[in-house]
N, C-alpha and C positions, 0 to 999 in steps of 0.2 A: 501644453501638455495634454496627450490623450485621457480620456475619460476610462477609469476603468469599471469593468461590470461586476456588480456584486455577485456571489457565487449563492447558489440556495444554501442551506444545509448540508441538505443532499448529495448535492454535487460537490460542496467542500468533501466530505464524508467518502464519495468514490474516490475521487483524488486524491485523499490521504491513503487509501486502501490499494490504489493502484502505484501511488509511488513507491510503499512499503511494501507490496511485493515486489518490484522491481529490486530494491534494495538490498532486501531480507535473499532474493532469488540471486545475487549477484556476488555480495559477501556474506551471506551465512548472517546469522543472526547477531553472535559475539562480537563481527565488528561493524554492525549497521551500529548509526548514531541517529539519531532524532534528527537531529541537523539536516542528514542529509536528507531525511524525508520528507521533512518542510519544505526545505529548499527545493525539489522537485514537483512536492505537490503546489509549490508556490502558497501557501499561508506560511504562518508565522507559528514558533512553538506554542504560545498560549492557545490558539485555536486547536493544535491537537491535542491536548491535555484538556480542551474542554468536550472535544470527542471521544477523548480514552482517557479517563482520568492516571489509567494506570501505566500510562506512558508506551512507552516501547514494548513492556514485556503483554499489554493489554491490545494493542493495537496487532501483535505478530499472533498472541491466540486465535485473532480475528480473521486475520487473512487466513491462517489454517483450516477455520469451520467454516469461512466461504468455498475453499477449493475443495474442502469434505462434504459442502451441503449438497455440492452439482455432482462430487464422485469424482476422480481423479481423471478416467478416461474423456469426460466432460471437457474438464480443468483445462487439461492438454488442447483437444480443441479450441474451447471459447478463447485462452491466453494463445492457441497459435492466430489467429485471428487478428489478434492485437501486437503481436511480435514478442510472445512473450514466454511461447516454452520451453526455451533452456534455462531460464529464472525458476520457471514453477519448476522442474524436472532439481534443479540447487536448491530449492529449497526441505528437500528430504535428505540432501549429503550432509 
């Protein structure tokens, strides 16, 4: 069996920020599930809950004050880069 690599903090912490925007950017907030944001960032529910204590609704304020810290016209960029701004663009509907 392959050896897996431990993830920093840090890099847990982007991974959950990136999979829940993808999520949040895809269904709308009401029907993202934690589930599935795990499941993409690949950790387990505990580990987000030790990242956002306040779950889903703490993790989606977050992603909104990162796309508001760089500015929206940023946002679009930096997420076109990464394949990701018809997500960001979903997640203001």
């Amino acid at each position: 069996m392959p050896m897996r690599m431990r993830l920093s903090r840090d890099e847990r912490r982007l991974r959950l920020l990136l999979a829940a925007t993808e999520v949040f950017g895809e269904k709308g907030y009401r029907k993202t599930e934690v589930s599935e944001i795990v499941h993409r960032a690949g950790v387990t529910k505990p580990m987000l809950y030790r990242h956002f204590p306040g779950g889903k609704a703490e993790i989606y304020m977050e992603v909104l004050d990162d796309l508001n810290a760089v500015g929206f016209s940023n946002s679009v960029n930096h997420f076109t880069s990464v394949s990701l701004s018809p997500i960001v663009l979903n997640l203001w509907s």
